[in-house]
C-alpha positions, 0 to 999 in steps of 0.5 A: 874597890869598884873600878868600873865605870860602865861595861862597854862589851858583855861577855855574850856579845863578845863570844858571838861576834868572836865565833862570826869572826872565826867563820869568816877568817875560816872562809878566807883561808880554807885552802891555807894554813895561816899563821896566827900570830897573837900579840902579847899579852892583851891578844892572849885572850882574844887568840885562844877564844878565836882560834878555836873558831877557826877550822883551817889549819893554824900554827900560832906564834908570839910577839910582844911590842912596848909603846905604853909601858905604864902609861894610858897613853901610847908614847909614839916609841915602839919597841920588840919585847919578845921576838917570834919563835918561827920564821914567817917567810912564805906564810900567811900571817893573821895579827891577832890584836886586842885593839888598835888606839893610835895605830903607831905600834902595828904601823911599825909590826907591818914594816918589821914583818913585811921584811920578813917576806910572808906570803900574806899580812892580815889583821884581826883586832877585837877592838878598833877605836878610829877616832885616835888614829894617828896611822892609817893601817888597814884592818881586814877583821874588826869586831867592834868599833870602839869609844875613845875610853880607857878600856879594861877586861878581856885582856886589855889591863891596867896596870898589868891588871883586870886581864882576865875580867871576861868583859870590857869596860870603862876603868872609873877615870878617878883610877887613872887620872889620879894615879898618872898624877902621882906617877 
């Protein structure tokens, strides 16, 4: 089955832009270590390529938050599906995010962190599509600005589907629109 509509990102110029945003981050936190805290499962991807760009010091921990469930759509209600393993108080804390849609789901993620007392908050996202933001959320490391389109590969999945798919694209509408309908 071709699910592809067209590809929006090539592998090549991800792995680029993934290396320049390393040197950058290496630049800001060279006298720290910084916790990269990767949010599951789209960011898995995005987080082991990236970090591997990164000459500070980093740990790396774990979060997993629902707002899609099965849908396309985020449905506004945001839920900690797998909890971080270490304590943040006190550390630099990097999100490592695959993309930022509607800007609900990290919203709520800063408050719940910010509780925690960290020394620092930033986010990193690999994807950023302005045009659906609902939530301003100040984003210190971007990629690539994105279309308002259905995106699939390098992590980001459909139906739980086409993660590891080393480029990003636009999943063929007919493949979502028609399955949304019978859901």
């Amino acid at each position: 089955m071709d699910i592809v509509d067209r590809v929006l990102l090539t592998e090549e110029e991800i792995q680029q832009r993934v290396q320049e945003l390393g040197s950058q981050i290496s630049k800001d936190y060279a006298d720290k270590t910084v916790a990269l805290l990767c949010i599951l499962k789209g960011g898995l991807m995005f987080l082991t390529d990236l970090s591997k760009h990164i000459t500070a010091p980093v740990t790396f921990d774990f979060i997993a938050i629902s707002s899609y469930g099965h849908s396309t759509q985020s449905s506004g209600v945001v839920r900690i599906t797998k909890d971080l393993e270490e304590s943040i108080e006190g550390k630099h804390v990097l999100i490592v995010e695959d993309i930022i849609d509607t800007g609900l789901t990290l919203s709520y993620l800063i408050r719940n962190l910010q509780s925690r007392n960290p020394a620092s908050i930033k986010i990193c996202t690999l994807l950023d599509k302005p045009a659906n933001r609902t939530v301003d959320i100040p984003v210190d490391y971007v990629g690539f600005d994105v279309p308002n389109e259905f995106l699939v590969g390098y992590g980001l999945d459909f139906q739980e589907l086409y993660r590891n798919i080393p480029y990003v694209f636009i999943l063929k509408p007919e493949l979502y629109t028609h399955n949304s309908d019978s859901a």
